[in-house]
N, C-alpha and C positions, 0 to 999 in steps of 0.2 A: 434798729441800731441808731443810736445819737451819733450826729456827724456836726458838730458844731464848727468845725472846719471848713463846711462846701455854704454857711452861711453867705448870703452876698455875695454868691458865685452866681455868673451867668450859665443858662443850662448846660451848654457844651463841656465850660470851666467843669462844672460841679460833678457830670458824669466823668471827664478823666479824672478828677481827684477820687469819686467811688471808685474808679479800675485802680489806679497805680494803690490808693488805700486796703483792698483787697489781694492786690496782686503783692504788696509788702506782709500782710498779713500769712497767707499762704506760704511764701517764702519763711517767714519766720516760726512756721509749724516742723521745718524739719532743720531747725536750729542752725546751730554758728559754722564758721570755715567753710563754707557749701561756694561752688563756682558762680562766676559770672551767668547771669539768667538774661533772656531776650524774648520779651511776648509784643506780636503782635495784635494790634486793638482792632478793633473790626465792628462797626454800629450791628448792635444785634438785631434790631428789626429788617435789615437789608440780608443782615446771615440769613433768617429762617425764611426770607421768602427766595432766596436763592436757593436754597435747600429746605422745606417746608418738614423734611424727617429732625432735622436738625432741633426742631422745638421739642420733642419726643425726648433725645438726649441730655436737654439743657436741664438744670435744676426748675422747679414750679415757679418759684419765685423772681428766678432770670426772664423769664417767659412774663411775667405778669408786669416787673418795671419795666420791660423794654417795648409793651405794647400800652404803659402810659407814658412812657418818655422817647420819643423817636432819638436823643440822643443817645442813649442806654450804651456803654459799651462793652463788649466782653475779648478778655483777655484769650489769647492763643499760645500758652509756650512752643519757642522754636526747640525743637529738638537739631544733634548734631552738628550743633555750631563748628564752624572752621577752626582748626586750632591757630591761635595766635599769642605771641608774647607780651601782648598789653590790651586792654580795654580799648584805648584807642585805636591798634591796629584791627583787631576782632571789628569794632565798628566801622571802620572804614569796606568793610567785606560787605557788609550786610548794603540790599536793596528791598524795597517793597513794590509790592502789585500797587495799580489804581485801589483795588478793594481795601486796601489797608490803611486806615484814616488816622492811625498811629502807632508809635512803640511806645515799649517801658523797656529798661535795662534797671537790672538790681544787681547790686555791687557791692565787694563790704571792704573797706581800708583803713589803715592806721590813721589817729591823726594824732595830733601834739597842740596842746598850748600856743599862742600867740610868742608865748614868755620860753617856749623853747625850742623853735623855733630858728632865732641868731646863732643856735649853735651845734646845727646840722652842718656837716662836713660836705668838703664840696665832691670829695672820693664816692663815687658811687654806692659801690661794699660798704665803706665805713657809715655811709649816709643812712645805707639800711640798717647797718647794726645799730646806728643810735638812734634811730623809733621803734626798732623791735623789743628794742630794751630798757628804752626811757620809762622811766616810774612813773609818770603824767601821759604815757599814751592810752588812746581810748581806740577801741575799735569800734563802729559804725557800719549800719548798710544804708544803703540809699538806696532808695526804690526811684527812678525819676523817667513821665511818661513827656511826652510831647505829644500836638497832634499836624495834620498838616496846615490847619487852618490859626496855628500861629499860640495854640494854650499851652501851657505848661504845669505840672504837678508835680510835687518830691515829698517823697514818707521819708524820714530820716530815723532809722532807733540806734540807742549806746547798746553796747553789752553792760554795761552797769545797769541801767534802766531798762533791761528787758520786759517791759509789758506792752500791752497794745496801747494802754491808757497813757505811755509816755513817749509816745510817737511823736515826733516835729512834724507838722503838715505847711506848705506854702507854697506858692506859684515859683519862686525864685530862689528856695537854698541852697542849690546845686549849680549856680550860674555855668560853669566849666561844661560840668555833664551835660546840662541842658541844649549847649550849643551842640555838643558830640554826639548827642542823640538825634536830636532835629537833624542834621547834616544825612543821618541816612535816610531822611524821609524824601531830601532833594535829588530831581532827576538829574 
């Protein structure tokens, strides 16, 4: 798979941009409107030797980068998330073990033009009704991992541009998420 993305990434950088890139990927295999998602990252060579069956499980290929790259990482979905009435709140719930050397949270939300924007209402309701139904809104997921040692990664796709080959990749497109996610990484 060409990743011209994890170019000039240092190793750590490059393996969470392969998780959160795969982990947006996956996501995007059971299409649009789907809930808030939460995996945690976990270095796959410390998995299988904690659990040596666990290599058995993995895909061959998981097995074989992750015994030439010691940072290799492999995604966990949480299942049974807590119910909560915002991303924010939902994250503020979430803790992790020492084992867990990062998240990813995928997410999908409206957004608007810069240009319209000035003319969002300050009424809540009304605020949603005018990007639900703004002719310039776009819907979006973002895929965005952190890890504890300070990297960050974000897969961003439109619904208009539904393919893998028009995915935004970057350390920092997510600045907001990125902080809301890192926060559940701190004890």
């Amino acid at each position: 798979m060409s990743r011209p993305f994890a170019e000039g990434l240092g190793s750590s950088q490059r393996a969470l941009a392969d998780a959160v890139s795969e982990i947006e990927r996956h996501v995007s295999r059971g299409g649009w409107d789907g809930p808030i998602r939460v995996f945690a990252l976990i270095k796959t060579q410390d998995a299988i030797a904690t659990d040596p069956e666990l290599a058995a499980q993995l895909p061959a290929q998981t097995v074989a980068a992750a015994q030439e790259d010691p940072e290799h990482l492999t995604s966990v979905e949480q299942e049974d998330l807590p119910d909560a009435p915002s991303l924010e709140e939902l994250l503020a719930y979430i803790t992790w073990p020492a084992s867990v050397v990062g998240c990813a949270v995928v997410t999908e939300q409206l957004i608007l033009p810069p240009s319209a924007e000035a003319g969002i209402p300050d009424d809540p309701a009304a605020a949603l009704q005018y990007v639900t139904t703004h002719p310039d809104r776009e819907d979006v997921r973002m895929a965005v991992g952190t890890t504890r040692a300070g990297d960050s990664w974000c897969a961003v796709r439109t619904r208009s541009n539904d393919n893998d080959l028009d995915v935004a990749h970057g350390a920092e497109l997510v600045p907001q998420l990125i902080l809301a996610v890192r926060g559940t990484l701190e004890p």
